[in-house]
C-alpha positions in Angstrom: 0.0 0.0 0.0 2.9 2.2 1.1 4.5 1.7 -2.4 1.4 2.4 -4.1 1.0 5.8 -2.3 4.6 6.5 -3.0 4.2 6.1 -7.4 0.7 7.9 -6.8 1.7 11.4 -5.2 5.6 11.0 -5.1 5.4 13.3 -9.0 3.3 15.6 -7.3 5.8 15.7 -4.2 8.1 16.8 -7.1 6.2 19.2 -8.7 5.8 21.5 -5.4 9.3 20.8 -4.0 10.6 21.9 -7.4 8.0 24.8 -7.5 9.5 26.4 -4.3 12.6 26.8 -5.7 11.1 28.6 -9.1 12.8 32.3 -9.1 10.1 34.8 -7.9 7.9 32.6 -6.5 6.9 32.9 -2.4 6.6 30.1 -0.4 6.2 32.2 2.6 4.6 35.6 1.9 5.6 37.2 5.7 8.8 37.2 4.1 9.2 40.5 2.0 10.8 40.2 -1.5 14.4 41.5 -2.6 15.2 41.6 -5.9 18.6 42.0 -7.5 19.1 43.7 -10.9 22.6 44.1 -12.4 25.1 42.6 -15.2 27.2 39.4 -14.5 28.5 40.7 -11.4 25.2 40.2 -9.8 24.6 36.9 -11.2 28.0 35.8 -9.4 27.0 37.1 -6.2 23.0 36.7 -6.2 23.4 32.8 -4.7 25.0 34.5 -1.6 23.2 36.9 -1.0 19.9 34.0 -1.0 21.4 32.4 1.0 22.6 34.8 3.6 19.2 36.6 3.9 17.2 33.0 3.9 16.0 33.8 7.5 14.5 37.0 6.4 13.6 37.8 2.6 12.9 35.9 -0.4 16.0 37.0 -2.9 14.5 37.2 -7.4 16.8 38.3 -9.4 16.0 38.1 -13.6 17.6 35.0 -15.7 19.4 37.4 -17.9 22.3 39.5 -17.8 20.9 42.7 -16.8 23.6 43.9 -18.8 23.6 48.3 -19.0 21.2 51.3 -18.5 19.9 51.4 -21.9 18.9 47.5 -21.7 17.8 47.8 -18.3 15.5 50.9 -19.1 13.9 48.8 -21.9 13.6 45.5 -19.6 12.3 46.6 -16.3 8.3 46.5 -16.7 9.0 42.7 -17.4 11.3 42.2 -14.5 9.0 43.9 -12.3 6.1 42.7 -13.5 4.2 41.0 -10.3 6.9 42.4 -8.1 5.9 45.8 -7.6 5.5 45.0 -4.0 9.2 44.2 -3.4 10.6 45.7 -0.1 13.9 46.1 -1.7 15.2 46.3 -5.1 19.4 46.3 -5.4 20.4 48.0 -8.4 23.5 48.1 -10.3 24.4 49.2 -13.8 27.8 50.3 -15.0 30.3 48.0 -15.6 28.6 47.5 -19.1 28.0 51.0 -20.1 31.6 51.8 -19.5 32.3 48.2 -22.0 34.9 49.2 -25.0 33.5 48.0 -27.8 36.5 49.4 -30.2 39.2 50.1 -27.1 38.8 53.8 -27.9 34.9 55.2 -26.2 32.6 53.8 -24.5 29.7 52.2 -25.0 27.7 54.7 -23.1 29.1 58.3 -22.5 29.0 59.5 -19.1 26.2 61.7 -20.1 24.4 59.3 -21.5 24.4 56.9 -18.6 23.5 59.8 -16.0 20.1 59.9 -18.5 19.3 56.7 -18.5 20.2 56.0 -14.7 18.2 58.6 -13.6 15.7 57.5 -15.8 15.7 53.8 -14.1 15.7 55.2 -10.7 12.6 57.5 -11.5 10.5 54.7 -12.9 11.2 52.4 -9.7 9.9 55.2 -7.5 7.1 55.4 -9.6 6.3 51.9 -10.1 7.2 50.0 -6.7 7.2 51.1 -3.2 10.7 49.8 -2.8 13.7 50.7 -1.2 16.3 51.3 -3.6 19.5 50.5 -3.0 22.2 51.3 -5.8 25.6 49.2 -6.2 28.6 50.7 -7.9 30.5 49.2 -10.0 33.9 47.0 -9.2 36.9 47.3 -10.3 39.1 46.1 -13.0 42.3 45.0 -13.9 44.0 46.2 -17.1 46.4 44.0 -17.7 44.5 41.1 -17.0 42.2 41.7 -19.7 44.8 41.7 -22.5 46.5 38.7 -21.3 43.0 36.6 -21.0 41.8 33.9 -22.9 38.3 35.9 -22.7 39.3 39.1 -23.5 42.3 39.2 -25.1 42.6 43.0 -25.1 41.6 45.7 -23.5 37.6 45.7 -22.8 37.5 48.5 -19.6 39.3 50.7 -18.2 40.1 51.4 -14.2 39.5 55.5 -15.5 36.4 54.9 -16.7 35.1 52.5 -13.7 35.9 55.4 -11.5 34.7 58.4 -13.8 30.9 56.5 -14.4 31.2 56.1 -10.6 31.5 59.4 -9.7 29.2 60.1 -12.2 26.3 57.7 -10.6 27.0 59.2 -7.4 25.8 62.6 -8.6 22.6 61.0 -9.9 21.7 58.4 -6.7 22.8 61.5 -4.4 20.0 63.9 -5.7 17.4 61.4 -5.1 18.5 60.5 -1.5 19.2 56.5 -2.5 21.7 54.9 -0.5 25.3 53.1 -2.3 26.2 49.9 -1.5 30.1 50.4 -2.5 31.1 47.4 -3.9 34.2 49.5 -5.0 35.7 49.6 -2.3 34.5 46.1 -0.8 36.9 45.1 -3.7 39.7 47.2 -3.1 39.8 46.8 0.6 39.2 42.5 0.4 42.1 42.4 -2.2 41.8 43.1 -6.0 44.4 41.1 -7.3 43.2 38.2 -5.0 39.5 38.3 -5.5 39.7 39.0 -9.2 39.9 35.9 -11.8 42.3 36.3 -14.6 40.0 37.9 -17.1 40.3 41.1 -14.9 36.7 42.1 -15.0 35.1 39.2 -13.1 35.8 37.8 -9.7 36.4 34.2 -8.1 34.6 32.1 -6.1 35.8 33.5 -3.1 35.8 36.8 -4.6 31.7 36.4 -5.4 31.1 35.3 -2.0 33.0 38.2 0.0 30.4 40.4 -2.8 27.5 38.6 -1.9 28.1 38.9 2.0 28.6 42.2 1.9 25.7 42.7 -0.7 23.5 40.7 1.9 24.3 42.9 5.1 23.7 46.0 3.4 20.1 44.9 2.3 19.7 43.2 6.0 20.5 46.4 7.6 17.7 48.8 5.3 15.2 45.7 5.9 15.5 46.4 9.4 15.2 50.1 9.0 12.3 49.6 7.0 10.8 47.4 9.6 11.7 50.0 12.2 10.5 52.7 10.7 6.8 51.0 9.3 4.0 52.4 11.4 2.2 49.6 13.6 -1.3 48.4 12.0 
């Protein structure tokens, strides 16, 4: 009988277990929603941060590469889509803009990304009731690059990281949204250490010192945000 009960509901057992695990979806709704958007560097660190905030959100974060602010601008109403309630949305976009598609400009100019930032930022105020939070970007290793079996040339530069910085500063500044500085989580746990050889991405150990830190700065505004939410 036991066997019997087992080939009956045993696909169905398999079905929901593998359901909880689809990205997006809440098993328990008392848990508020985080949702990471950003380029590969987020998609390295995104399995950390799940698993460091397990006890107290449920972590989304889209399939794709979010890739840079012109994609993301275009994307977001299907990301978002369903998860406009989300207590906290991580943000970052950069380290594609600033790409070198020819060695000599950049993808993006610094003007141009400033626009389209802004541009993001303004429609997840208006659309979600989220706490932004906005990442910079890391940094990178020239030499690296050139001598990859990725790259093999130059595909960013360490100027341009920190100019487009500086630059989203100015942007997330005027609307009050707090930085979670990646940057210098990088410099100060080692560049040449965490970074892999292509000198853009990081190691395993690199993406988990991210994701840790990525993880307590989105614990700490949850608990603001708890703190600060008036009492039914």
């Amino acid at each position: 009988m036991l066997s019997l009960l087992l080939r009956v509901h045993l696909p169905v057992l398999l079905v929901l277990t593998a359901a909880s695990f689809v990205p997006g979806l809440r098993a328990d709704d008392a848990k508020p929603l985080v949702v990471l958007i950003g380029d590969s560097i987020r998609m390295g660190y995104q399995f950390t941060v799940a698993a460091e905030l397990a006890d107290v959100a449920e972590v989304w974060a889209p399939d794709d590469n979010c890739q840079h602010t012109a994609y993301g601008l275009e994307r977001l109403p299907a990301w978002l889509e369903g998860r406009e309630d989300a207590a906290i949305i991580h943000v970052n976009f950069g380290l594609h803009d600033c790409y070198l598609p020819d060695s000599q400009t950049t993808r993006h100019t610094v003007e141009q990304y400033q626009t389209n930032l802004a541009a993001i930022l303004d429609w997840l105020a208006t659309h979600t009731r989220a706490q932004i939070i906005f990442a910079n970007t890391t940094p990178v290793i020239e030499e690296r690059q050139i001598t990859s079996d990725v790259y093999h040339r130059l595909v960013r530069r360490q100027a341009d990281v920190d100019r487009f910085n500086v630059a989203a500063q100015e942007v997330v500044n005027r609307r009050g949204i707090p930085i979670d500085d990646l940057h210098r989580v990088v410099m100060e746990g080692g560049l040449e250490r965490l970074s892999k050889s292509d000198g853009v991405h990081f190691t395993r150990d690199g993406f988990r010192v991210l994701g840790r830190a990525v993880a307590a700065n989105i614990r700490a505004n949850l608990t603001c945000r708890t703190a600060s939410s008036p009492s039914p």
